[in-house]
C-alpha positions as CSV (number, residue, x, y, z in Angstrom):
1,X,14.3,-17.5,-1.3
2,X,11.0,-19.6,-0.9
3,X,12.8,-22.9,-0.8
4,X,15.1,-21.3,2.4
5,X,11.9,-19.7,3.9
6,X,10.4,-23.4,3.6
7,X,13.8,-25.1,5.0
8,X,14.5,-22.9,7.5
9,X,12.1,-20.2,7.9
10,X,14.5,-16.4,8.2
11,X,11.6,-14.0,8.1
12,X,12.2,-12.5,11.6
13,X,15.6,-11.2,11.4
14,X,15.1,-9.3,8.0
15,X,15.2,-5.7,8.4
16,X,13.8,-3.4,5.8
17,X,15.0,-0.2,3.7
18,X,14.2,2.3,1.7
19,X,13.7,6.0,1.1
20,X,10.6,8.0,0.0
21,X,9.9,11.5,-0.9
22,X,7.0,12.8,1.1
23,X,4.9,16.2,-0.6
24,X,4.4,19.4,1.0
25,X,0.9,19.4,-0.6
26,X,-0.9,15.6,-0.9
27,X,-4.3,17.0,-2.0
28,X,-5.3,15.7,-5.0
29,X,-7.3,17.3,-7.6
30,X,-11.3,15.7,-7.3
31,X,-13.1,13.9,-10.0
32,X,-16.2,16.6,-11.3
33,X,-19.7,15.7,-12.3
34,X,-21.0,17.8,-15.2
35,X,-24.0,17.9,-17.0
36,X,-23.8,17.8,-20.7
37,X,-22.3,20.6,-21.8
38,X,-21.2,22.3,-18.4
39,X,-17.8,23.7,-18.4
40,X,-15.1,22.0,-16.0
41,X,-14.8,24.3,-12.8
42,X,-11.3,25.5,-12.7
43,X,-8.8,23.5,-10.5
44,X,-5.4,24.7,-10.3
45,X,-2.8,21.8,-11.3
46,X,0.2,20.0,-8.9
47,X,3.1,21.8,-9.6
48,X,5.7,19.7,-11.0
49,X,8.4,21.4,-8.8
50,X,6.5,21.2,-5.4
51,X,8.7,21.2,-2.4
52,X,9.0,17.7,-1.0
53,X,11.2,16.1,1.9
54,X,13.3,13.0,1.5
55,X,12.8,10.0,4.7
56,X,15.2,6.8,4.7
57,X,13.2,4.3,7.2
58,X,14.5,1.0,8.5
59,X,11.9,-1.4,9.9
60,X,11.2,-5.2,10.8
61,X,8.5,-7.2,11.8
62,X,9.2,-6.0,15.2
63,X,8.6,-2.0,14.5
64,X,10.7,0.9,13.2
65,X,14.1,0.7,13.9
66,X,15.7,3.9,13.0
67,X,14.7,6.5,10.2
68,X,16.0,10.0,8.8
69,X,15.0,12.7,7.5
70,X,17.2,14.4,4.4
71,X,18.2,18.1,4.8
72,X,17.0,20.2,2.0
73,X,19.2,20.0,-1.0
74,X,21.3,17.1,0.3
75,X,21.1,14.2,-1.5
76,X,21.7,10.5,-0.6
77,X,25.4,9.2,-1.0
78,X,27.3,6.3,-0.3
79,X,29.0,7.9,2.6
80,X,25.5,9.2,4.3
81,X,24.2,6.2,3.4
82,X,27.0,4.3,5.4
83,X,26.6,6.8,8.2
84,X,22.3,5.9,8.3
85,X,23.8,2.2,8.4
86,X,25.7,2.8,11.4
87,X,22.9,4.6,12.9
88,X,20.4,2.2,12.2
89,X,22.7,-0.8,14.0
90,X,22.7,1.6,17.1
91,X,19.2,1.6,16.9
92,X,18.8,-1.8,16.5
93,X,20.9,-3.0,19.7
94,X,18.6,-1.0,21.7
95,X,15.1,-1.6,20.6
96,X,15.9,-5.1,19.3
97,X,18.8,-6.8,21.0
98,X,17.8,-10.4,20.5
99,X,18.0,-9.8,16.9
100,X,22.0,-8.3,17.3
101,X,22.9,-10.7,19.6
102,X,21.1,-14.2,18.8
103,X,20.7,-13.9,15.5
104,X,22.1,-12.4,12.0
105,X,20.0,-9.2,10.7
106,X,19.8,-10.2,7.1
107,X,19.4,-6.6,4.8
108,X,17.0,-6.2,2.3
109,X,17.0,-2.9,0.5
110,X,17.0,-2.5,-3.8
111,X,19.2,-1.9,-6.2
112,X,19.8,2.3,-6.0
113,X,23.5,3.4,-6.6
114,X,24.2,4.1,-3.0
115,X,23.2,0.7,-1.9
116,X,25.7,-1.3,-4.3
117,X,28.5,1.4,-4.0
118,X,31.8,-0.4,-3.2
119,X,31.6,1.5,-0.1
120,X,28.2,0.2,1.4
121,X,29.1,-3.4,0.5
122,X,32.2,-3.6,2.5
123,X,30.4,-1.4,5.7
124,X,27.7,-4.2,5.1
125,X,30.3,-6.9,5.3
126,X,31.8,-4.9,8.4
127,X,28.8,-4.7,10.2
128,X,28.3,-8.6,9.4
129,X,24.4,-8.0,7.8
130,X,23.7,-10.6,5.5
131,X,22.0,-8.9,2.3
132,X,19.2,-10.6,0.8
133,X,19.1,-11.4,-2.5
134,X,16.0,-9.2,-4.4
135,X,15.4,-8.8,-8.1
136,X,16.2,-5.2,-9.4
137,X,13.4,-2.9,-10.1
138,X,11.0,-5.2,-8.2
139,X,8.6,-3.1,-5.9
140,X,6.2,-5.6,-5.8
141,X,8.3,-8.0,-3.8
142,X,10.2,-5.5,-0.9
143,X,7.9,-4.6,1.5
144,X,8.4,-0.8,1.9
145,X,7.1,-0.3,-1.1
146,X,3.8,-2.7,-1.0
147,X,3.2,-2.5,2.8
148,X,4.9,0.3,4.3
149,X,5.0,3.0,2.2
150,X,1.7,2.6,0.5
151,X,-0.1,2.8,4.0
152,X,2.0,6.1,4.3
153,X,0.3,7.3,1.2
154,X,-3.0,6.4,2.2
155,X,-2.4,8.3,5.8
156,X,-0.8,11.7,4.0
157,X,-3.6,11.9,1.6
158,X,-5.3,14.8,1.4
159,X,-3.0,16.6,3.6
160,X,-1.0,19.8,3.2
161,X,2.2,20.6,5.1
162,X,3.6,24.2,5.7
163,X,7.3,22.8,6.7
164,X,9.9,20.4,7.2
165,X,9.1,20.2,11.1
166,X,5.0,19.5,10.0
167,X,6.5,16.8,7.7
168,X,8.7,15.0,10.1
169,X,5.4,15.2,13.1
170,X,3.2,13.7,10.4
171,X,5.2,11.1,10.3
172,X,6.0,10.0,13.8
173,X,2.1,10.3,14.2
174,X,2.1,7.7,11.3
175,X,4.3,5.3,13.4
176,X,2.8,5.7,16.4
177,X,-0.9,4.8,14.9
178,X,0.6,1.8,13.5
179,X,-1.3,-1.4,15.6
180,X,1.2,-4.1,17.0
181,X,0.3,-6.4,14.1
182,X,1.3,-4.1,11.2
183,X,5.0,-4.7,10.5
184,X,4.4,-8.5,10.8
185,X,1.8,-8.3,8.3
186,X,3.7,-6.7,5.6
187,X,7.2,-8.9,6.3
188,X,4.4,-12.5,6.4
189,X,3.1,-11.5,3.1
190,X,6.6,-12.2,1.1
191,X,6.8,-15.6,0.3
192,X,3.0,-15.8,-1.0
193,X,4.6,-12.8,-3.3
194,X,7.6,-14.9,-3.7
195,X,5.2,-17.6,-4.8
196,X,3.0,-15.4,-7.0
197,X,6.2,-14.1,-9.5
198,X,7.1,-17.9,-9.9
199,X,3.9,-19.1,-11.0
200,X,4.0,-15.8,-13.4
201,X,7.1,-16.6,-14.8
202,X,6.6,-20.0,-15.4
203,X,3.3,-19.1,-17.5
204,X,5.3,-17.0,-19.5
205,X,8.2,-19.4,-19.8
206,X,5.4,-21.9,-20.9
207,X,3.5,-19.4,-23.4
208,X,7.0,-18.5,-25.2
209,X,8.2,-22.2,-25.4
């Protein structure tokens, strides 16, 4: 990937996916100063079953591109999955035709189930999107994880939500804050991460040899 970024830079037509469950309740429970033996004041724990709501975004260095919001108890499936895909092309011929009709959008999304079901690679192939090649379980180098959906974190902190509609505002109002420069940044920052897991793994190479 770094040697075809070098060659023949490709950032700009990569679109980005992923999905992310976002809390009712985001509060998190405060760190207590106590003086030697003063009991802990009482603070009631997360529950473990907290209601939570389920987004699938697609973005590029250009903006946000399409995203959805999961009904309650549905879950994500090759088929819905293929549907979002479908959606998301729509999308992307509107906001962003030069990248439909000049260039190839190249996919990058992980390694869930729905995204190597039989079914999405062939409506992949159909919709002729290129899907880039990305190490399983790496978070560190797809930039929803690092760059989009950590800033998403940081902007729900602290925050409480009394339903799905509060949920799905909070979350346009995160998109629309977003400065111009912000989906660039987080698509520019790949190769030097690209960079960063080969020099790790050769040190490891080197300390097993």
């Amino acid at each position: 990937l770094l040697s075809r970024n070098k060659a023949e830079p490709f950032l700009n037509p990569i679109v980005k996916c992923d999905e992310k469950w976002i809390m009712y309740d985001n509060r998190k429970r405060s760190s207590q100063w106590l003086d030697k033996d003063e009991p802990p004041k009482h603070c009631p724990k997360r529950d473990v079953h907290q209601k939570k709501l389920m987004v699938t975004v697609w973005w590029s260095g250009s903006g946000v591109i399409h995203h959805s919001f999961m009904e309650p108890g549905q879950s994500i499936t090759a088929d819905v999955y293929c549907y979002q895909l479908d959606e998301m092309m729509r999308n992307l011929a509107i906001k962003q035709p030069k990248l439909v009709n000049r260039m190839t959008p190249i996919h990058l999304h992980d390694n869930a189930r729905q995204h190597a079901a039989r079914m999405t690679v062939s409506k992949l192939q159909q919709l002729k999107l290129e899907t880039l090649r990305h190490p399983p379980y790496s978070p560190d180098l797809a930039p929803t994880d690092y760059h989009f959906f950590q800033n998403l974190n940081n902007f729900l902190s602290g925050k409480k939500f009394n339903s799905a509609q509060a949920i799905k505002v909070a979350f346009q109002e995160f998109i629309d804050s977003r400065d111009p420069g912000f989906y660039s940044k987080g698509i520019s920052e790949l190769p030097l991460r690209w960079q960063k897991c080969i020099v790790v793994y050769t040190h490891i190479s080197m300390c097993i040899l």
